[in-house]
ROLUM-610989 format. One line per 8 residues: number of its first residue (from 1); their letters; for each residue x, y, z of C-alpha. Coordinates in Angstrom, 3 decimals, padded with zeros to 6 digits, m for minus. Example, Ala and Ser with C-alpha at 12.3 -4.5 7.8 and 13.67 -1.06 7.14 Angstrom:
<rs>
1) as) 012.300 m004.500 007.800 ~ 013.670 m001.060 007.140
</rs>
This chain:
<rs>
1) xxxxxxxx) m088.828 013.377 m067.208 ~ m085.434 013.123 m065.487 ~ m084.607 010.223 m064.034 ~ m080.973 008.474 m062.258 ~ m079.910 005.149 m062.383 ~ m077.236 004.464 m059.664 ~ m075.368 001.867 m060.173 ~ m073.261 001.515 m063.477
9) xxxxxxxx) m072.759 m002.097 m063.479 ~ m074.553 m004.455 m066.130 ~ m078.239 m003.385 m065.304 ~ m077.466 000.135 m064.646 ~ m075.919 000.763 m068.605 ~ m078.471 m000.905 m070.015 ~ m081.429 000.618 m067.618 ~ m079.770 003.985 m068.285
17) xxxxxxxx) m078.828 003.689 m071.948 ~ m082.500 002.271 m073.044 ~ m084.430 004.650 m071.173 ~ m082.052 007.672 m072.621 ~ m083.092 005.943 m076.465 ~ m087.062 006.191 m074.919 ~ m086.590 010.442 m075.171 ~ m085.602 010.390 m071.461
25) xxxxxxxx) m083.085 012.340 m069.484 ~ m080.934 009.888 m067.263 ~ m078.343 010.128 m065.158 ~ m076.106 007.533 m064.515 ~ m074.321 007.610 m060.906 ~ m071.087 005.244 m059.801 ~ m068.401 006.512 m057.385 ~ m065.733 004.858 m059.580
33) xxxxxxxx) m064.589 007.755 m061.179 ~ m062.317 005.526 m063.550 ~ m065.351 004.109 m064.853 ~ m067.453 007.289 m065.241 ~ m064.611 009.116 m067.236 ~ m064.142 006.386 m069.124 ~ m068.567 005.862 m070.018 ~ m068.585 010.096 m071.009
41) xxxxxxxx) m066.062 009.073 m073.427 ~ m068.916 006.583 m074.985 ~ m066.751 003.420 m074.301 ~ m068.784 000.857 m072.282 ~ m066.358 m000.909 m070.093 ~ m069.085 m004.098 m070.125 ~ m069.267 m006.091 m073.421 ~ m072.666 m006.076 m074.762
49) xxxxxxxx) m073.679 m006.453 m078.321 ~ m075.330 m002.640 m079.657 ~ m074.755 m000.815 m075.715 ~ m071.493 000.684 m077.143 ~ m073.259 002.949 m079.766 ~ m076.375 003.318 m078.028 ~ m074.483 004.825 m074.968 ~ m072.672 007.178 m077.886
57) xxxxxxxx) m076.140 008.051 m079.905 ~ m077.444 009.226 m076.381 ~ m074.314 011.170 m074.837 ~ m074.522 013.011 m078.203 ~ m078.361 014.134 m077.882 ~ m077.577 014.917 m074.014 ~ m080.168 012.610 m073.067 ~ m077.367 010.831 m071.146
65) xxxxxxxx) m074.915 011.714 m068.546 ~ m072.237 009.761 m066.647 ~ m071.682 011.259 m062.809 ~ m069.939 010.762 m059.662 ~ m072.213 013.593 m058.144 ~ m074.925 011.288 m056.577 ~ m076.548 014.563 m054.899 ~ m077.064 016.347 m057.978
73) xxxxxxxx) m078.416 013.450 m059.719 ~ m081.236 012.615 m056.879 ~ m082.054 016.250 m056.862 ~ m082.924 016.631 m060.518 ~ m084.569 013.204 m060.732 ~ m088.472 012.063 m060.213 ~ m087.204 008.611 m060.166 ~ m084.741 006.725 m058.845
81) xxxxxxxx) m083.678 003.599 m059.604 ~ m081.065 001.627 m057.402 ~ m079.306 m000.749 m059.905 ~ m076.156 m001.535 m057.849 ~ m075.056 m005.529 m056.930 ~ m076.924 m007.467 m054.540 ~ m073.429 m010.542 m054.457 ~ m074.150 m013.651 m052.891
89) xxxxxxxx) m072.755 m013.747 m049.078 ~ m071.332 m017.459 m048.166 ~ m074.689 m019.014 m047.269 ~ m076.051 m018.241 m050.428 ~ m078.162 m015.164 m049.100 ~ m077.969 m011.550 m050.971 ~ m075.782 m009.497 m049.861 ~ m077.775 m006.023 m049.088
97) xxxxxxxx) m074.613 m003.786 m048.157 ~ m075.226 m001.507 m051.719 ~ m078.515 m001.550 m051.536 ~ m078.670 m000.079 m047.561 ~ m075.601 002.644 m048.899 ~ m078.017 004.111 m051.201 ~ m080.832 004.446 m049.199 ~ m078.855 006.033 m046.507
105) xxxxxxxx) m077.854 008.265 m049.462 ~ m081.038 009.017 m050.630 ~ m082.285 009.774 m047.166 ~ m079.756 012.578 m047.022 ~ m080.355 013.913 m050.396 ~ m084.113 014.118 m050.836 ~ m085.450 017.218 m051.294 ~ m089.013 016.444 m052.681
113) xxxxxxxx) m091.352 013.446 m053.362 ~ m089.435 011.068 m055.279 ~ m090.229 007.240 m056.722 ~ m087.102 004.785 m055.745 ~ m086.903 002.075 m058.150 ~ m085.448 m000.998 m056.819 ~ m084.271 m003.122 m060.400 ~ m081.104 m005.020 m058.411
121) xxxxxxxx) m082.309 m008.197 m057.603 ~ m083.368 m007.848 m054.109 ~ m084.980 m011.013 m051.743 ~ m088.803 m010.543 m050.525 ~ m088.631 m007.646 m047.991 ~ m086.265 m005.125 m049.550 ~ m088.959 m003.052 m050.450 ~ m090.491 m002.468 m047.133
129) xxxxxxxx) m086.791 m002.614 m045.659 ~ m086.054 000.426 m047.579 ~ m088.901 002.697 m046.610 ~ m087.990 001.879 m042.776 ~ m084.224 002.629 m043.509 ~ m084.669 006.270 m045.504 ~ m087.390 007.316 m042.901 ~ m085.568 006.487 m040.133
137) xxxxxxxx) m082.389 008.414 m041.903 ~ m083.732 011.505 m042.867 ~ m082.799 014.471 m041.114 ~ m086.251 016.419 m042.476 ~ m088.650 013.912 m043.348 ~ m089.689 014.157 m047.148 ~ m092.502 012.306 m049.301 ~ m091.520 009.797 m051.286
145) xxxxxxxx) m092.234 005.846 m052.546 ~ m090.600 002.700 m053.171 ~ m091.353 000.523 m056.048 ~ m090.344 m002.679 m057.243 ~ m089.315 m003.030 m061.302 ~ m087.385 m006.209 m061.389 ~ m085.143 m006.780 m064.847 ~ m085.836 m009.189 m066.976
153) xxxxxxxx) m082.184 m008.698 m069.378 ~ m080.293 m011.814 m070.626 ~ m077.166 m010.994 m071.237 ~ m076.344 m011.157 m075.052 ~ m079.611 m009.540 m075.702 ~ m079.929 m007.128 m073.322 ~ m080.908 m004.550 m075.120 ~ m083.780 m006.245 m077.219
161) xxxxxxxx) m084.941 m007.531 m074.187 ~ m085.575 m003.772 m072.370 ~ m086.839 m002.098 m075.738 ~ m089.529 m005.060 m076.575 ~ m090.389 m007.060 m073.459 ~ m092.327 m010.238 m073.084 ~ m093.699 m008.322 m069.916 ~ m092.726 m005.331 m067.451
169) xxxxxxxx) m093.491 m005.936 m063.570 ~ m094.388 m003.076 m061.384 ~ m094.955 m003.997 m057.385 ~ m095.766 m001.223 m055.135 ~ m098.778 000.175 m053.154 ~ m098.830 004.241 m053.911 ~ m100.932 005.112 m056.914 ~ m099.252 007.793 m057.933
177) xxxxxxxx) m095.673 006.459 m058.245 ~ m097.394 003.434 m060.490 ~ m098.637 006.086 m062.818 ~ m095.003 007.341 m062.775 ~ m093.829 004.181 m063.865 ~ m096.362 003.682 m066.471 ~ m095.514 007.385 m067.561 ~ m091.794 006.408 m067.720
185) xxxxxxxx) m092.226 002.943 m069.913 ~ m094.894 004.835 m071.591 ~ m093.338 003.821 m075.427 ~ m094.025 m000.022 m074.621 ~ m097.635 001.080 m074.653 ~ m097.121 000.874 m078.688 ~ m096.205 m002.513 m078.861 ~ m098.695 m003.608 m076.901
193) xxxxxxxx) m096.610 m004.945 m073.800 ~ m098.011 m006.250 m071.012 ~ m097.847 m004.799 m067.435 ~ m098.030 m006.858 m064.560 ~ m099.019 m004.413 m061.722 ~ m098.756 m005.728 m058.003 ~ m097.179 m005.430 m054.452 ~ m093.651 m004.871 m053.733
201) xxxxxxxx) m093.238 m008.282 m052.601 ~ m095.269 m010.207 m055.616 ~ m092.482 m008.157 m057.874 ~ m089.964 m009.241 m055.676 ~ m090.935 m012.910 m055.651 ~ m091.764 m012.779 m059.630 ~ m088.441 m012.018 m060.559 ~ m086.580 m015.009 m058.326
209) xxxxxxxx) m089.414 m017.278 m059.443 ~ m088.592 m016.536 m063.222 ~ m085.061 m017.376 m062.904 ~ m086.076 m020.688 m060.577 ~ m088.366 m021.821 m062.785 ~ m085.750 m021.596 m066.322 ~ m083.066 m022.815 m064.315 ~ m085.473 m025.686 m063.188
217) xxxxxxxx) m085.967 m026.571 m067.147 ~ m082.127 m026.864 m067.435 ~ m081.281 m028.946 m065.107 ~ m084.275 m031.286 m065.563 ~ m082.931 m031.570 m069.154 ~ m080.245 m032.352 m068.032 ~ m080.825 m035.060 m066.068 ~ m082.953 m036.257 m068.745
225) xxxxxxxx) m079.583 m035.800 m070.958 ~ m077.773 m038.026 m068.662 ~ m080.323 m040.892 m069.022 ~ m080.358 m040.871 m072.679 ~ m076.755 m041.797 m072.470 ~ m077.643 m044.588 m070.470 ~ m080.528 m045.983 m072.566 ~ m078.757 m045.041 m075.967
233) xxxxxxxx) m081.091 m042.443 m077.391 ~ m080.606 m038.795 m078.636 ~ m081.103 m036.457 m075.909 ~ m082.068 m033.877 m079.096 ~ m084.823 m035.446 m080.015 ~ m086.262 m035.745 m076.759 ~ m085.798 m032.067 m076.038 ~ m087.474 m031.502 m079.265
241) xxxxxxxx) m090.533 m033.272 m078.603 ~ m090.843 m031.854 m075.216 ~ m090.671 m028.607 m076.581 ~ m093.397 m028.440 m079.246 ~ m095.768 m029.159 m076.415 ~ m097.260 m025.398 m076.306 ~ m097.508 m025.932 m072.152 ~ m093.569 m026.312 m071.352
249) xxxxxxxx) m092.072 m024.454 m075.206 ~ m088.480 m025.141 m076.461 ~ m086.475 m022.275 m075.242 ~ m083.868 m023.849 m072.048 ~ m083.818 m026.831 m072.785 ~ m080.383 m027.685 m073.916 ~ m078.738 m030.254 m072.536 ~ m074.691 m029.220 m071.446
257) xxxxxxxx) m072.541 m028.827 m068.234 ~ m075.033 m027.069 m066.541 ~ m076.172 m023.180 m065.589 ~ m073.768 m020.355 m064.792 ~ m073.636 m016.441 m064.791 ~ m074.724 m013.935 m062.301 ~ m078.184 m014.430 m062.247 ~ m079.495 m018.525 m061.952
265) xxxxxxxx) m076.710 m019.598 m059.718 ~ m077.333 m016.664 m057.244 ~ m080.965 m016.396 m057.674 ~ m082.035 m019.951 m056.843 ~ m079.672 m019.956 m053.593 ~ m081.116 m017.006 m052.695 ~ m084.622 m017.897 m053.339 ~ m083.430 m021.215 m051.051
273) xxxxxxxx) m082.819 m018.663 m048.237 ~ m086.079 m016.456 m048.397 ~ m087.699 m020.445 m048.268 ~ m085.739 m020.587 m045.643 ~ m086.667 m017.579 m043.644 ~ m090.513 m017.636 m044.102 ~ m090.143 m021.524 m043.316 ~ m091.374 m022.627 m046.671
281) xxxxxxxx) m088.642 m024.796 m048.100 ~ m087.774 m024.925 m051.552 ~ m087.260 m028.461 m052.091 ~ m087.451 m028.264 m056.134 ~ m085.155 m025.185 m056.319 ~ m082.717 m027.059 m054.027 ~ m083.052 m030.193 m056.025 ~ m081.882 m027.760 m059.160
289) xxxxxxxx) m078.742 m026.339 m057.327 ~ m077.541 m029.907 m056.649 ~ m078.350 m031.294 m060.129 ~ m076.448 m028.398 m061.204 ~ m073.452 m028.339 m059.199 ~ m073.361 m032.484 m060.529 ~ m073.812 m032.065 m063.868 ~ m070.747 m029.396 m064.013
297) xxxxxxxx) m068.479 m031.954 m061.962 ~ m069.825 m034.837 m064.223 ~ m068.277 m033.341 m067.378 ~ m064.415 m033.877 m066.299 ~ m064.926 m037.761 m066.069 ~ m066.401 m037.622 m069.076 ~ m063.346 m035.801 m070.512 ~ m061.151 m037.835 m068.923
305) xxxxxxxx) m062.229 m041.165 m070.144 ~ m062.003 m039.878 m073.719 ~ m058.427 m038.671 m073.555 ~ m057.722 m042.024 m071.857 ~ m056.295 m040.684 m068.744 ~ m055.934 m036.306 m068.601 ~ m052.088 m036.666 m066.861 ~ m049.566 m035.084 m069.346
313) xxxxxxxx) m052.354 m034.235 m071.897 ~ m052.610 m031.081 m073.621 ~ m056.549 m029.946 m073.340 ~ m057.949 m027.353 m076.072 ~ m061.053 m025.506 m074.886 ~ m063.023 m023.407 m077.254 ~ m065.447 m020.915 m075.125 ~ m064.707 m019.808 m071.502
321) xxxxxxxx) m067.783 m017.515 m071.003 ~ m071.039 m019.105 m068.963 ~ m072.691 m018.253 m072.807 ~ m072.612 m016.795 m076.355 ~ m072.287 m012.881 m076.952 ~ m070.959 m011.935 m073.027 ~ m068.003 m011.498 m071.625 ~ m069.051 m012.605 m068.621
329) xxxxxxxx) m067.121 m015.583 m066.235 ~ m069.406 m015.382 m063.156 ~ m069.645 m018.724 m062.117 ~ m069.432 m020.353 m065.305 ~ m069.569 m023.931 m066.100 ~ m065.955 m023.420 m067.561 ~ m063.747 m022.609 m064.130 ~ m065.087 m025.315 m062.429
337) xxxxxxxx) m064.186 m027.851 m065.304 ~ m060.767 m026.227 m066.229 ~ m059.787 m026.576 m062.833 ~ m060.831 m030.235 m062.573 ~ m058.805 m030.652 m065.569 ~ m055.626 m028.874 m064.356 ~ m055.910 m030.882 m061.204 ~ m056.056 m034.219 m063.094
345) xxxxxxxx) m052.665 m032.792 m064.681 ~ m053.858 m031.385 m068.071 ~ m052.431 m028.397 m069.496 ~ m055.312 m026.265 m070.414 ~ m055.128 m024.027 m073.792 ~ m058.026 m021.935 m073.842 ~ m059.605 m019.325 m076.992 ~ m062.459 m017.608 m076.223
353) xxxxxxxx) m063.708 m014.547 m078.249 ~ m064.010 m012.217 m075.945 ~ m063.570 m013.567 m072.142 ~ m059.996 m013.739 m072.609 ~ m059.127 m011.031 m069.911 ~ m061.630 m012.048 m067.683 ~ m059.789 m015.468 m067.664 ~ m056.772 m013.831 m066.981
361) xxxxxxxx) m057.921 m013.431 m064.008 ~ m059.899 m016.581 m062.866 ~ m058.004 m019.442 m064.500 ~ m053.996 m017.865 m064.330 ~ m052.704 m021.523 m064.952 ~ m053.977 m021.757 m068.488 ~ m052.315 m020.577 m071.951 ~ m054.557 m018.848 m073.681
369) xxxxxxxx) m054.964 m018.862 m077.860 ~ m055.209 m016.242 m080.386 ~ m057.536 m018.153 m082.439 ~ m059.745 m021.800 m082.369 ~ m057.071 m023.192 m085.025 ~ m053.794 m022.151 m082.282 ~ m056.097 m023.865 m079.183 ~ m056.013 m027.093 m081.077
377) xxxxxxxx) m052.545 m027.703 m082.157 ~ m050.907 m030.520 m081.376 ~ m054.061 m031.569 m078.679 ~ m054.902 m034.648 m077.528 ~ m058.670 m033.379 m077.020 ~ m060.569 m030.911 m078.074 ~ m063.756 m029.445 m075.095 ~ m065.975 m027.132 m076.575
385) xxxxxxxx) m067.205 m025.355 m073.683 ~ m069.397 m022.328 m074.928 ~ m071.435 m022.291 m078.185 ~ m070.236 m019.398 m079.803 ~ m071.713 m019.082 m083.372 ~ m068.173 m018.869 m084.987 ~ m067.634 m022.065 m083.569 ~ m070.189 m023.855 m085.734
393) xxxxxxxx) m068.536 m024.040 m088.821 ~ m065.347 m024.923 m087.802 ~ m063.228 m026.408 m090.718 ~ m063.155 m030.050 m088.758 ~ m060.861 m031.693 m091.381 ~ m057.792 m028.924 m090.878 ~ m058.835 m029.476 m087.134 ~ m058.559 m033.095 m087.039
401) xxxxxxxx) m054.850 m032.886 m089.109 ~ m053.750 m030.303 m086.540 ~ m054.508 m032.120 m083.321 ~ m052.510 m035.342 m081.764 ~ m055.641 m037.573 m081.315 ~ m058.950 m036.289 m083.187 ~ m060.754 m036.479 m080.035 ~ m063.783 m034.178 m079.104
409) xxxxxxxx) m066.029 m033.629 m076.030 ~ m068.554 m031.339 m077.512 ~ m070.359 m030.250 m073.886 ~ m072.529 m028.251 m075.810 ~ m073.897 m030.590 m078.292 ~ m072.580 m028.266 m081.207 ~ m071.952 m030.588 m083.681 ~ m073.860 m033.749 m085.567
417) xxxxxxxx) m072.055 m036.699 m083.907 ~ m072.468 m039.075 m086.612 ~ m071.267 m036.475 m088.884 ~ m067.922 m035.770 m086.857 ~ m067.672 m039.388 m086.374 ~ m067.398 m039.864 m089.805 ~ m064.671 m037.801 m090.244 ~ m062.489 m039.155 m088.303
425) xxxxxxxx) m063.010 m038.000 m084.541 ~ m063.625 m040.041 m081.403 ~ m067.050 m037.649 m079.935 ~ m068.586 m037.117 m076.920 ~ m071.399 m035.219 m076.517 ~ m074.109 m034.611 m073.810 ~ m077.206 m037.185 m073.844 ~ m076.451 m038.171 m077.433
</rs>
């Protein structure tokens, strides 16, 4: 089966590169030509851990091509997926301006019954929205069906998340492009995956509920986080408890500065807008976006009352992207709480593994370190800020002899306070 993916952003690669390692011939379309040159040389220009060599294995068997030639790749394709960004405009809706480009392209270019595949994130409607759009643009008109087949991809794990799923969703009404799909993700079948087959909008709605709903188990840990502080209890063992109850499980809930990313802090205002628009308000989901925004903001008093005042201080963050194993800064907790910081007149010396060009370009008022042990010299606090794994077993004593004042706000509960205490170190943590 040949299928194109167009759209070479984060969910495009991955969509391409994993259905390429299923035996599958894929095209993947983007009109930056930069980009595409630079993917048929087999360098990814996204960081995710194993898409590098996967994109290589596959340009190597010719199961997978990079092109700016969006015509040839909808002519040789059954299936069409439209991967391309669906931004957030300024009230929070999705911004649909992609997603209409390439059905005005595909309604030029069809030349035979085709399945479009929307995987962008796309609000309840898109679906339907599309067929109107590529029947009313079609010169001849031509057979062909939309289908929902939201992601489910975290970043970091991206590509263990596509090849063993905890689920696929499928939302359309034809038949015949349902077997298509089924057809297409047809090596799940061996590892038993479940399908979840419905209507466009039930997909549509699945995937912004998903996202509500994990973002809605951060932030209420959260606030539970900030109520251990005042009570004087562990917020760890509280999350633990809650999650060895089978009915709510232990995965997101970690107490820290709050959600970031591309996905949860889009999604949810988003899913507050289709509320919105079909007048059923989303008071829990709105209720998450303002714990979240809070909890973010909260962290830079919390800093500051540590360092004893943050004028004149010299600030050492370790981590910069929203999370582990990504390089990506889209509205993570970090900007917001660097820029508090700079504003309270710290100067901000940032390491990060591998964000450190994308904060470049978002936080130009910071130094930035070659390593953890440069960030730290000579601070007067040390802000851990993303839980990298190479941050967990830092040496704290050559640490605490490096710095000005042994002080740490560990925002993402890294360490063992009474261990850190012990050495030497004034700690902060969240709901501990």
């Amino acid at each position: 089966m040949h299928i194109a993916v167009i759209g070479s952003g984060y969910v495009g690669l991955v969509t391409g590169a994993c259905f390429a390692e299923f035996g599958v011939d894929v095209a993947c379309v983007d009109v930056d030509s930069e980009k595409i040159a630079r993917l048929n040389r087999g360098d990814s220009p996204i960081y995710e851990p194993g898409l590098d060599s996967l994109i290589r294995k596959n340009l190597q068997a010719g199961r997978l091509t990079f092109t700016t030639d969006v015509a040839g790749a909808i002519k040789q394709s059954l299936v069409i997926f439209i991967a391309v960004g669906t931004p957030p405009l300024a009230d929070g809706s999705a911004d649909l301006t992609f997603v209409d480009e390439v059905a005005r392209t595909l309604a030029q270019h069809l030349d035979g019954y085709k399945v479009i595949v929307t995987k962008s994130t796309v609000p309840v409607g898109t679906g339907k929205r599309l067929i109107n759009l590529i029947k009313t643009q079609q010169d001849k008109p031509t057979e062909f069906s939309v289908v929902s087949n939201p992601e489910f991809l975290r970043e970091g794990a991206a590509i263990g998340d596509f090849m063993r799923p905890d689920r696929v969703v499928i939302g359309g009404a034809d038949p015949e492009a349902i077997a298509i799909m089924r057809d297409l993700y047809r090596p799940l079948y061996l590892i038993q995956t479940p399908f979840v087959i419905t209507s466009l909008e039930g997909a549509e709605l699945i995937k912004y509920a998903a996202n509500a709903f994990l973002a809605t188990k951060i932030s209420f840990i959260n606030e539970i986080a900030n109520l251990c502080e005042k009570v004087g209890c562990d917020v760890h063992d509280v999350a633990m408890a809650l999650g060895m109850d089978r009915r709510i499980g232990p995965k997101f809930l970690h107490a820290g500065p709050g959600f970031g990313g591309s996905c949860f802090p889009k999604d949810t205002a988003a899913l507050s807008k289709i509320g919105q628009q079909f007048s059923s308000p989303t008071k829990i989901v709105d209720a998450v976006i303002k714990v979240n925004r809070e909890q973010r903001l909260s962290m830079i008093p919390k800093i500051e009352r540590l360092a004893g005042g943050l004028a004149k201080k010299r600030v050492a963050v370790l981590g910069l992207a929203f999370k582990p194993e990504t390089n990506d800064m889209r509205d993570a907790p970090s900007v917001d709480i660097i820029n508090g910081l700079v504003e309270r007149g710290a100067t901000v010396i940032a390491y990060d593994p591998i964000a450190a060009e994308e904060a470049r370009q978002l936080l130009p008022e910071i130094e930035l370190a070659a390593s953890e042990y440069e960030a730290v010299a000579d601070a007067d606090v040390l802000v851990f800020l993303t839980e990298w794994n190479q941050f967990r077993a830092l040496d704290m004593e050559r640490i605490r002899k490096s710095m000005k004042t042994p002080r740490i706000a560990d925002l993402r509960n890294i360490y063992d306070p009474v261990s850190i205490r012990e050495m030497g170190f004034e700690y902060v943590g969240v709901g501990r």
